[in-house]
C-alpha positions in Angstrom: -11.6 42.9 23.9 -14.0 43.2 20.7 -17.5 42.7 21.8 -18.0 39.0 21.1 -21.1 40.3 18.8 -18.7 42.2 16.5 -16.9 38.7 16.3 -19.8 36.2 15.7 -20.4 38.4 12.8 -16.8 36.8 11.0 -18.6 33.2 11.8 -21.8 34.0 10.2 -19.9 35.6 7.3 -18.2 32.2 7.0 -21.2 29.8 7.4 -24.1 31.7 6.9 -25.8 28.0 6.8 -23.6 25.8 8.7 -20.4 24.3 8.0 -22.1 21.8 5.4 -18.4 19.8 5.0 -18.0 19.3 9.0 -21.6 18.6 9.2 -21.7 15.6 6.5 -18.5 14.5 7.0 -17.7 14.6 11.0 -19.3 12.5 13.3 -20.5 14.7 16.5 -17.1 13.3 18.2 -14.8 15.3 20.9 -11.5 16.3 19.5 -8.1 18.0 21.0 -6.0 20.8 19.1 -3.8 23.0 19.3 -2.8 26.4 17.4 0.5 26.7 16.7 2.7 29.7 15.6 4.5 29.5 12.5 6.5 33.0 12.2 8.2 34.7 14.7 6.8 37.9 16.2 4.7 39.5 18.6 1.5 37.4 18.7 -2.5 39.3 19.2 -6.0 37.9 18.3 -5.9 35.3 20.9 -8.5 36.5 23.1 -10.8 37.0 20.4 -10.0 33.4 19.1 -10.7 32.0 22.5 -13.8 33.9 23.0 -15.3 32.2 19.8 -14.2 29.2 20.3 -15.9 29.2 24.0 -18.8 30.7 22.6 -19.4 27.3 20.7 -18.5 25.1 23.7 -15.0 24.3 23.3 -12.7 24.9 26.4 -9.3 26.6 25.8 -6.3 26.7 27.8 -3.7 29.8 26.9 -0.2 28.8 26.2 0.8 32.2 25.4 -0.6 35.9 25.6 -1.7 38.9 23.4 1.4 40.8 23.3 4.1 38.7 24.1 6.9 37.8 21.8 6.6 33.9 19.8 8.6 31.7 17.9 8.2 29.4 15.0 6.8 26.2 17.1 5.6 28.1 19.9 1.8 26.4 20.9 -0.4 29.5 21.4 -3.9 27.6 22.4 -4.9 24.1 23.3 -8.2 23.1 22.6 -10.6 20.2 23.9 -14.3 19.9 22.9 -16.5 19.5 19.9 -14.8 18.7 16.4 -17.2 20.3 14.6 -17.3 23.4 16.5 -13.3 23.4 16.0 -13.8 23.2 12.7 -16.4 25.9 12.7 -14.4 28.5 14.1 -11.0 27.6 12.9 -10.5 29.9 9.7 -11.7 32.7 11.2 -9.7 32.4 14.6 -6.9 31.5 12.6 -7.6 34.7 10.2 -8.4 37.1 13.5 -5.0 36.1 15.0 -3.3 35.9 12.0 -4.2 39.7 10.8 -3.7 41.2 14.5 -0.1 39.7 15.2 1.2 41.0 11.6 -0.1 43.9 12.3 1.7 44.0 16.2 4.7 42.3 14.6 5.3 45.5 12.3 4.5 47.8 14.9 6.6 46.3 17.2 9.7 46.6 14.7 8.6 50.1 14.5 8.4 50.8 18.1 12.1 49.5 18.7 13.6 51.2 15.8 12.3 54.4 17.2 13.3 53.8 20.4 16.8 53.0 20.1 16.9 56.8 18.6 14.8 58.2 20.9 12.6 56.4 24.0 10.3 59.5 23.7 8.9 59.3 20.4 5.8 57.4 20.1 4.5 55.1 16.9 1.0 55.8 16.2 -1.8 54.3 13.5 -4.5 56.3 11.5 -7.5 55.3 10.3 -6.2 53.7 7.2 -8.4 50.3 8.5 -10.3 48.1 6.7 -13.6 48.4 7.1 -15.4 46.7 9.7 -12.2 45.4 11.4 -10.6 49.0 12.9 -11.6 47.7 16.2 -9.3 44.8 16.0 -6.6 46.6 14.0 -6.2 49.2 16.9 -6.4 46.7 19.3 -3.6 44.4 17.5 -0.9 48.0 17.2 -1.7 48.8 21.0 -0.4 45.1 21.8 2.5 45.8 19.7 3.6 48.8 21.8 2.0 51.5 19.6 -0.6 54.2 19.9 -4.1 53.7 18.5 -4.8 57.6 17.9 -7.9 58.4 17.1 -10.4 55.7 16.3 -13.2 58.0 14.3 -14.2 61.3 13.2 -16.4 61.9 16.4 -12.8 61.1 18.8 -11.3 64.0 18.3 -10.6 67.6 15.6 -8.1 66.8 13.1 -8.4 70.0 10.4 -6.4 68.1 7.2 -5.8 70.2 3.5 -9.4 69.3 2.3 -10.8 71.6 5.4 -7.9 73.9 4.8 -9.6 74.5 0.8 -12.3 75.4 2.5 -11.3 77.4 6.0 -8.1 79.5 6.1 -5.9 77.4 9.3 -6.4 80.6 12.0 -10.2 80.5 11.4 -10.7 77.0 11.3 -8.9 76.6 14.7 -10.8 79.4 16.1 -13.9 77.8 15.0 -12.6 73.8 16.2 -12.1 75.7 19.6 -15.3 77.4 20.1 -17.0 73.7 19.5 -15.2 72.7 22.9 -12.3 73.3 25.3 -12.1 69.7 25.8 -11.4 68.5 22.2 -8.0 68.2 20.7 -7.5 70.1 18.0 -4.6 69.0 15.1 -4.1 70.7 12.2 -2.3 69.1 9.2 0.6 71.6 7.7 3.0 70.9 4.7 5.3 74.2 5.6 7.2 75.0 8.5 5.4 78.4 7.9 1.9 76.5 8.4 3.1 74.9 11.3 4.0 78.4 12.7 0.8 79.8 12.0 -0.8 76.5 13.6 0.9 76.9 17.0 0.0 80.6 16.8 -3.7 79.6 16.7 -3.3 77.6 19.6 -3.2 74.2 18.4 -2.5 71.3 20.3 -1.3 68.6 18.0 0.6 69.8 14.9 0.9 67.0 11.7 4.0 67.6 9.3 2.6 66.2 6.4 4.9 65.1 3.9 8.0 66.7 5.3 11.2 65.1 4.6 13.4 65.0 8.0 15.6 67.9 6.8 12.0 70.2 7.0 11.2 69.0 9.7 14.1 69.4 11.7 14.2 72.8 10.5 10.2 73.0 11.4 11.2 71.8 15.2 14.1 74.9 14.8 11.8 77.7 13.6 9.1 76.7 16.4 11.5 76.6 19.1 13.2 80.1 18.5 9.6 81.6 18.8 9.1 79.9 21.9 6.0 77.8 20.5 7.4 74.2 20.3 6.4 73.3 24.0 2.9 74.4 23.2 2.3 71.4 20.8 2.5 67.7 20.3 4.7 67.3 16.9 3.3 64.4 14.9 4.8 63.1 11.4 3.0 61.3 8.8 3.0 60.5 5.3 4.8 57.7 3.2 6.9 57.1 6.3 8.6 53.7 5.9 10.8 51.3 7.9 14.1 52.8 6.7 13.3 56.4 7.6 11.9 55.6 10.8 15.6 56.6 12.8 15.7 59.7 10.6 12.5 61.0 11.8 12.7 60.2 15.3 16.1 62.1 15.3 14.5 65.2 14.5 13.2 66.4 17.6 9.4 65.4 17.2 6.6 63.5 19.6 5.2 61.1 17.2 5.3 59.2 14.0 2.1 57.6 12.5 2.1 55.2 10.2 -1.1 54.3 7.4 1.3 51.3 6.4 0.9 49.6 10.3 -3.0 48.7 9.2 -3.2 49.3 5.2 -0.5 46.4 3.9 -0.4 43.4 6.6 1.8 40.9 6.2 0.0 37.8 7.9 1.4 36.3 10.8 1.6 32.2 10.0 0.0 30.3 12.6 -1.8 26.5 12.1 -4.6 24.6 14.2 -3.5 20.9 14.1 -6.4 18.6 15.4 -4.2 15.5 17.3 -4.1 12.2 17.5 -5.5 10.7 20.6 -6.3 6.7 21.4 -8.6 7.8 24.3 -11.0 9.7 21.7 -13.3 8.0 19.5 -12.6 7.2 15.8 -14.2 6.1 13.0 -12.2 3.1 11.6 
């Protein structure tokens, strides 16, 4: 889970003073609620919701888990304690879980569309994030069946076209693997000439950047007849969208990352409803 620092950060972001409306208004009075889902999907953020909520003394019962599939209706928490702390926290529980289960929902659609072509071929993200909330973004595509890859700079060597201006591919590999044996090493190519020359140089992870699935099917072809394509991990990327996803997986390759998985979210709809209870006090 996100360290519970890295999520009190949201709340003070919120109500850097105080939740001045629950604070005048609310009288310091037990409440029970319950969040609610309001789309249909795969449903994340609820661990981080309930560790704020805890973290302000409200108890939480689960309903559901990170990762399982939810319907319209479907009651995720259930939450007894303080009404202002409920209040506190709300928005940004309701934002956390909101973000992460879009973002599982359309990796999940992603996942089986791939996997109905071929079970092998894995759905990854990049590190097209929003600042500040990668940890969480990576978290909510892993619950959604997909791969993270890497999470920074410092995880792992990916030479892209920028290092390329810079390094011709041989010597930039040559130079990624005298840094370490125990790094990765990918190299971006646009050409199934590039990706020849990659393997050569003793990559481990080639990206086809760009490549329709025509290239890279004839990419796959050219490595194979020179006996390279079991050296490397084949990863696709760029502009890849929903209704290609069949095409590429068909083509013979290991992985297909998507920038679109964490860069446009479509928010999951979920509500807190605070109930009605006789056995509570009220103010008449």
């Amino acid at each position: 889970m996100v360290p519970l620092e890295d999520l009190l950060r949201f709340i003070r972001e919120d109500a850097p003073w105080g939740d001045v409306t629950s604070r005048t208004v609310v009288p310091d009075v037990a409440c029970r609620a319950v969040i609610r889902a309001k789309d249909r999907g795969t449903i994340a953020g609820l661990a981080e919701a309930r560790a704020l909520f805890e973290h302000f003394g409200v108890t939480v019962r689960e309903r559901s888990a990170d990762g399982r599939a939810v319907v319209p209706g479907d009651i995720l928490l259930e939450l007894d304690g303080p009404a202002r702390a409920v209040l506190l926290v709300e928005r940004t529980a309701l934002n956390i879980i909101g973000r992460m289960s879009g973002i599982a929902t359309r990796t999940r659609e992603a996942v089986d569309a791939v996997r109905a072509v071929s079970p092998a071929v894995r759905i990854a993200a990049t590190r097209k994030t929003a600042p500040g909330l990668r940890a969480l973004d990576k978290k909510a595509v892993m619950l959604g069946g997909g791969d993270p890859h890497r999470y920074s700079l410092s995880d792992m060597i990916l030479i892209k076209d920028n290092h390329l201006v810079l390094v011709p591919l041989p010597e930039a590999v040559r130079r990624a693997r005298e840094e370490s044996r125990y790094v990765i090493v990918e190299v971006e190519v646009e050409t199934p000439d590039d990706a020849i020359t990659a393997a050569d140089a003793r990559a481990d992870i080639i990206l086809l950047d760009n490549m329709t699935p025509d290239v890279v099917r004839e990419t796959v072809r050219a490595l194979a007849e020179r006996g390279l394509r079991e050296r490397v991990v084949l990863e696709v990327s760029g502009g890849v969208a929903g209704d290609d996803l069949a095409k590429y997986a068909a083509t013979g390759i290991d992985v297909i990352s998507m920038g679109a998985l964490t860069h446009t979210v479509r928010n999951f709809d979920v509500s807190l409803d605070i109930l009605e209870d006789a056995d509570l006090p009220r103010i008449s």
